[in-house]
Backbone as a printed PyTorch tensor [residue, N CA C, xyz], in Angstrom:
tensor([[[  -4.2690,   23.0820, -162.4940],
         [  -3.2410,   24.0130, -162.1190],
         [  -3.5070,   25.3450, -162.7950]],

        [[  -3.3490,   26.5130, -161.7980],
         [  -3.4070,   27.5120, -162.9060],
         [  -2.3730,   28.6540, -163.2270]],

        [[  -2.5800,   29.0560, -164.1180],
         [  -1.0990,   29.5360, -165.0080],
         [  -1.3180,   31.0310, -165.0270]],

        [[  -0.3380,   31.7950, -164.2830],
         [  -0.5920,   33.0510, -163.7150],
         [  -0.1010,   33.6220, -165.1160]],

        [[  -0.3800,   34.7640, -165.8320],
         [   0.1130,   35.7720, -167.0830],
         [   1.0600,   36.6300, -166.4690]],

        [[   2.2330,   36.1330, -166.7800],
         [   3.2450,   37.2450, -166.3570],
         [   4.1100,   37.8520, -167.9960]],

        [[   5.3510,   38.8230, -167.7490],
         [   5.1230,   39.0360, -168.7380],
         [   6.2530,   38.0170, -170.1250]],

        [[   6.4710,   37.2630, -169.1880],
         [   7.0290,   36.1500, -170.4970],
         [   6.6040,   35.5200, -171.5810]],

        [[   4.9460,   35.2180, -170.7900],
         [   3.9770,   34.5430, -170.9410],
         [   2.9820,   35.1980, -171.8070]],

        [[   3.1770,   36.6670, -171.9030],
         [   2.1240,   37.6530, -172.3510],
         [   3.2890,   37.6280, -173.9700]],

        [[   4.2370,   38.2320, -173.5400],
         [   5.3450,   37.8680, -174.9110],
         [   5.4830,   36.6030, -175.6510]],

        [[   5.5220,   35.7040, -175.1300],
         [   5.6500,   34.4560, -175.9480],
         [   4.2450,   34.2250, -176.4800]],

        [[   2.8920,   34.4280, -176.4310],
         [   1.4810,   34.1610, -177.3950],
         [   1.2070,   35.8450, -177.7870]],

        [[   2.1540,   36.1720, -178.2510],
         [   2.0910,   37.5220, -179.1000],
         [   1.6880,   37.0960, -180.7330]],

        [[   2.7520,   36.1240, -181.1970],
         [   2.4250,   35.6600, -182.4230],
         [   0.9530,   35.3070, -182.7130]],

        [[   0.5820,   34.9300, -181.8270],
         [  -1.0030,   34.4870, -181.7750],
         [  -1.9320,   35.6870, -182.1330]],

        [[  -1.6880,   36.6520, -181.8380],
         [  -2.9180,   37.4860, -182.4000],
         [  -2.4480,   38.5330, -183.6060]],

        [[  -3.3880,   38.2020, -184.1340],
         [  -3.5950,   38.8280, -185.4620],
         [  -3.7160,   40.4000, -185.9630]],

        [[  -2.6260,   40.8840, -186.4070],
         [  -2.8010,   41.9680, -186.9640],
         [  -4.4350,   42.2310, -187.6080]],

        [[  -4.3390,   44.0750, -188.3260],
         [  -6.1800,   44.3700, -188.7660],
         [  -5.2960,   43.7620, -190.5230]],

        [[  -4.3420,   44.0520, -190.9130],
         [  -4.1140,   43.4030, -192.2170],
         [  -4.4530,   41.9820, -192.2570]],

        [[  -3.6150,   41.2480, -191.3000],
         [  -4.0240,   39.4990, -191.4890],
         [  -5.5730,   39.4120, -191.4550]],

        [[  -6.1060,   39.8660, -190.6670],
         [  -7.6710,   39.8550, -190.4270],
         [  -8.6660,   40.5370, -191.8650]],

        [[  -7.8720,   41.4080, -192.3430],
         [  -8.8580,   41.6070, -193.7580],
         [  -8.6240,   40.7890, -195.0600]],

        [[  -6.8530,   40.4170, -194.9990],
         [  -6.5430,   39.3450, -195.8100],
         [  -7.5020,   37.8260, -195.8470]],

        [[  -7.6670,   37.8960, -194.3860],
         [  -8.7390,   36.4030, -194.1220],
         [  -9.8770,   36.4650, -194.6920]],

        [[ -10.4180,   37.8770, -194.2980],
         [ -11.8620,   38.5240, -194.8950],
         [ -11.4590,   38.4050, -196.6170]],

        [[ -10.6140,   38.7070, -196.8080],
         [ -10.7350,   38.7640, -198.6440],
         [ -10.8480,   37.2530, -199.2670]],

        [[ -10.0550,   36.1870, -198.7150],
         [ -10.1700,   34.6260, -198.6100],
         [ -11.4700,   33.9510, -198.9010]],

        [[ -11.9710,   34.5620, -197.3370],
         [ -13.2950,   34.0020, -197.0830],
         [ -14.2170,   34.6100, -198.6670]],

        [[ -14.6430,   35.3180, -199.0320],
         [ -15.4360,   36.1600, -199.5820],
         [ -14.9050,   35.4780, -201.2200]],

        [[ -13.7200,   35.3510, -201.6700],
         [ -13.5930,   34.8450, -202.7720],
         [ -14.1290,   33.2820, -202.6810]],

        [[ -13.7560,   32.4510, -201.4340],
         [ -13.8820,   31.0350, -201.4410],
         [ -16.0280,   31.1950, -201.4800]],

        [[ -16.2140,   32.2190, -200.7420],
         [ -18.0730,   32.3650, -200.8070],
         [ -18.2160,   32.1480, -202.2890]],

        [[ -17.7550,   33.1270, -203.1950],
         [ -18.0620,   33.7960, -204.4140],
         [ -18.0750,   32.4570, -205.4850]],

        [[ -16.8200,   31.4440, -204.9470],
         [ -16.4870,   30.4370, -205.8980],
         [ -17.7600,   29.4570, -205.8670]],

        [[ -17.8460,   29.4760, -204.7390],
         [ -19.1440,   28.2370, -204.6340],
         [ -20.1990,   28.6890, -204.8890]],

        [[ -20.7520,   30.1230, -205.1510],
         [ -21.8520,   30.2460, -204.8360],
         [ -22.0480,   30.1560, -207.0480]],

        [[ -20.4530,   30.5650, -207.3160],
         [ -20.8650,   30.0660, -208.9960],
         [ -20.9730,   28.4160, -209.4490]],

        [[ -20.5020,   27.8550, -208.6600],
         [ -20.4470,   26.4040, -208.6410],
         [ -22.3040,   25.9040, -208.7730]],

        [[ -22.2620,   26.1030, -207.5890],
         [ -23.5730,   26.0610, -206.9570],
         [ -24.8610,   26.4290, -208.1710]],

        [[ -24.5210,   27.5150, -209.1410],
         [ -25.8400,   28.0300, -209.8410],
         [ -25.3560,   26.6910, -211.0660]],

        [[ -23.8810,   26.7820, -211.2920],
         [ -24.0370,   25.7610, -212.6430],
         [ -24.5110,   24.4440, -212.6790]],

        [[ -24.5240,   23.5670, -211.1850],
         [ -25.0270,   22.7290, -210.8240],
         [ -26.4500,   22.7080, -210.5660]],

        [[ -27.0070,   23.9000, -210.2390],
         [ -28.4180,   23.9110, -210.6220],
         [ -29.0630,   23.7710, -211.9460]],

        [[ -28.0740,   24.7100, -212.9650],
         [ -28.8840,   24.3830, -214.0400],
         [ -28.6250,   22.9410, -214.7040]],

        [[ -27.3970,   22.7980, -214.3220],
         [ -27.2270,   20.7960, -214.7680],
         [ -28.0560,   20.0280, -214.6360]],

        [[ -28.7380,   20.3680, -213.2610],
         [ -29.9630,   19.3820, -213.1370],
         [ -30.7410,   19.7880, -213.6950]],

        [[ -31.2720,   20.6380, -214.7570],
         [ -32.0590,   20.9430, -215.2990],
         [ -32.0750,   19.9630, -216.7360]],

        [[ -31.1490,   19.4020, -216.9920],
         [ -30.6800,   18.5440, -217.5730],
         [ -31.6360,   17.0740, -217.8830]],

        [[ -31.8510,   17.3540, -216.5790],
         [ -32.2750,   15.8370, -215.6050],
         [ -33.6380,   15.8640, -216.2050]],

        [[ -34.2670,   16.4510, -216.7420],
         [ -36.0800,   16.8680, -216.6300],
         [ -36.3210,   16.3480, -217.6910]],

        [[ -37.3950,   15.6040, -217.6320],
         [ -38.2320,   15.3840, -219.1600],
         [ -38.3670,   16.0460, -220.4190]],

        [[ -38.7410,   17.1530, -219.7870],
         [ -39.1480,   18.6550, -220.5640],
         [ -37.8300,   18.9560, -221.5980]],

        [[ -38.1820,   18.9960, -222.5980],
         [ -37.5810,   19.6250, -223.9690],
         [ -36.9210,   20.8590, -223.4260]],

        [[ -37.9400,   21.9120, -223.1180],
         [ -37.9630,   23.3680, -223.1920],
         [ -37.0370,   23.4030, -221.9340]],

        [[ -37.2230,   23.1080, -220.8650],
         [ -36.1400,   23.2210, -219.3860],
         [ -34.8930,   22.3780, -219.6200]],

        [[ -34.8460,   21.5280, -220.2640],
         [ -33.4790,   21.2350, -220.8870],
         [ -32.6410,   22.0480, -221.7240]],

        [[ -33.6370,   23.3160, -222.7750],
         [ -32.9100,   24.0770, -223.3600],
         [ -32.5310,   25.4130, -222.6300]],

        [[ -33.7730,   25.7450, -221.4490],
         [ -33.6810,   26.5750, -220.8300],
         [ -32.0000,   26.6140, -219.5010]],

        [[ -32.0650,   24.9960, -219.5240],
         [ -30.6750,   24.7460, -218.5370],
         [ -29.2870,   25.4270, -219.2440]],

        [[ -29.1850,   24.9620, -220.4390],
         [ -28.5700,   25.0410, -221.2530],
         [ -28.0520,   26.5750, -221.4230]],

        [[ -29.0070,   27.1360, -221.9420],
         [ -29.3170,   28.5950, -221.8480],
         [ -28.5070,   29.2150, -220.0900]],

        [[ -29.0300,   29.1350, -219.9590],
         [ -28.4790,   29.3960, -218.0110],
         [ -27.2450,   29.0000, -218.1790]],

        [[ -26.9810,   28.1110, -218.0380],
         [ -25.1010,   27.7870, -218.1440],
         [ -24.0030,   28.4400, -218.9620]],

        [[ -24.7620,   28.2840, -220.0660],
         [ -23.9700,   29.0480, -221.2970],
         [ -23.9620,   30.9930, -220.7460]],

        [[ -25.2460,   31.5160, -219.8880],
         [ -25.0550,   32.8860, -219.5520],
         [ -24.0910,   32.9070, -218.2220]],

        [[ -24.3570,   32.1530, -217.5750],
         [ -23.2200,   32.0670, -215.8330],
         [ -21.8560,   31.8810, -216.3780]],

        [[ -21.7740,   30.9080, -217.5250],
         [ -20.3820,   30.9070, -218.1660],
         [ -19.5380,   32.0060, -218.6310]],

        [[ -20.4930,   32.5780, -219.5480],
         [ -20.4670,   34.1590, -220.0000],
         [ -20.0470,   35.6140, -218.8240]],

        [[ -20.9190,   35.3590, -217.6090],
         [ -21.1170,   36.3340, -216.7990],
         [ -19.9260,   36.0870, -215.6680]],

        [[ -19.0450,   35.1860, -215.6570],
         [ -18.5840,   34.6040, -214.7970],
         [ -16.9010,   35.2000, -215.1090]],

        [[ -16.4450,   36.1200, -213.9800],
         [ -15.1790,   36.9610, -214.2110],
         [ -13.7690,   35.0970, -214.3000]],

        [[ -13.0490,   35.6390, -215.3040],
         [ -11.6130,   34.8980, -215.4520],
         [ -11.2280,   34.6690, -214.1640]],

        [[ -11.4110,   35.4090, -213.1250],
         [ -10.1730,   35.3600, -212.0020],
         [ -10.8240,   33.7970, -211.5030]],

        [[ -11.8970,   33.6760, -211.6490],
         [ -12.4950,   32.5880, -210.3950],
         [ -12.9200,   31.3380, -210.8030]],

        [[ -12.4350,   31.4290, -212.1370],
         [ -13.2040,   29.4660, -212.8560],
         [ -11.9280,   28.9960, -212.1170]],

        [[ -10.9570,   29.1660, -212.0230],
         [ -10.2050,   27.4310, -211.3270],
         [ -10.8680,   27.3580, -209.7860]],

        [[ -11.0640,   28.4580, -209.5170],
         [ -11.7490,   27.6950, -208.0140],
         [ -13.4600,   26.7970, -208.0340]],

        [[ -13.6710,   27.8360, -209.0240],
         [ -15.2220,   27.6210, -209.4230],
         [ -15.0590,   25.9770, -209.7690]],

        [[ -14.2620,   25.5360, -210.5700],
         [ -13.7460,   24.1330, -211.3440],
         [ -13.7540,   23.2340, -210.2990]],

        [[ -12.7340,   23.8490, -208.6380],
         [ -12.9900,   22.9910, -207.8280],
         [ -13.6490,   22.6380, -207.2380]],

        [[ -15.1810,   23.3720, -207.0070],
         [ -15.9220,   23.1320, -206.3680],
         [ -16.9470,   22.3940, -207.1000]],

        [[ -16.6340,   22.5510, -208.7050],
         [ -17.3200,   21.3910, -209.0870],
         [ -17.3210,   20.2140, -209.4930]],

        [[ -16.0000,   19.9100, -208.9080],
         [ -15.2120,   18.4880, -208.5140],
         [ -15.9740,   18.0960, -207.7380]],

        [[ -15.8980,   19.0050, -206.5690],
         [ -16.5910,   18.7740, -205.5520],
         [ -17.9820,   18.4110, -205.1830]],

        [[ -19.0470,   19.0880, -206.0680],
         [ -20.2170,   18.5860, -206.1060],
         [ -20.3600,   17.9950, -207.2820]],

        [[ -19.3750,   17.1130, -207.9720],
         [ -19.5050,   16.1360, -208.8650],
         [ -20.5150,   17.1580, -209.8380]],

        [[ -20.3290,   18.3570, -210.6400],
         [ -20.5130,   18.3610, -211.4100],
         [ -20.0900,   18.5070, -213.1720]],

        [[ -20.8970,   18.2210, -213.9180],
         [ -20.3660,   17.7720, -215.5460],
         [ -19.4950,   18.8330, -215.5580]],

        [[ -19.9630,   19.9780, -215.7290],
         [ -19.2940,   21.2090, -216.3180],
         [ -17.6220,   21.5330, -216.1100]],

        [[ -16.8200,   21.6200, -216.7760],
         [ -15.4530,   22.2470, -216.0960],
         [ -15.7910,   23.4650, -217.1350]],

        [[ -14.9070,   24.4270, -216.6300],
         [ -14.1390,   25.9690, -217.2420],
         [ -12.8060,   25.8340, -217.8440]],

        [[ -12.8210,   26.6080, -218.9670],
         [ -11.5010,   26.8330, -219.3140],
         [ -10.9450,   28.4480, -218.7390]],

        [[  -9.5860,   28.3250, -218.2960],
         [  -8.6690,   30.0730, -217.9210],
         [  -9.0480,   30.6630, -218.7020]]])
């Protein structure tokens, strides 16, 4: 069946589209939720560094974590924290 757009129809899926504010608010979302994982992501790299035989790349992991820890702004360890729930890793952050 098809459903002609008249203007009841044009009024009632108004709610549906998105202001340019809602749309940069989404953009700011997206870009923090990127930012969280992508710190997740490096501390879990050096964790596995963990994993290695090697003396020196175990201290070098170490080293790496302790600087991403350092370099890593306040606003974003609780998300950062969740994502490393998420990839099951050791490390948590403190606020």
């Amino acid at each position: 069946m098809r459903k002609y757009l008249t203007k009841g129809n044009i009024l009632g899926q108004l709610h549906l589209v998105e202001s340019k504010t809602d749309g940069n608010e989404l953009k700011k979302r997206l870009r923090q939720w990127q930012h969280s994982r992508s710190w997740a992501r490096l501390i879990c790299e050096a964790e596995k560094m963990w994993t290695l035989e090697s003396r020196e790349l175990k201290r070098l992991g170490a080293m790496e974590l302790i600087q991403l820890q350092n370099e890593m702004p306040f606003n974003v360890r609780r998300r950062v924290n969740d994502w490393l729930i998420k990839y099951s890793g050791v490390t948590r952050l403190e606020d």
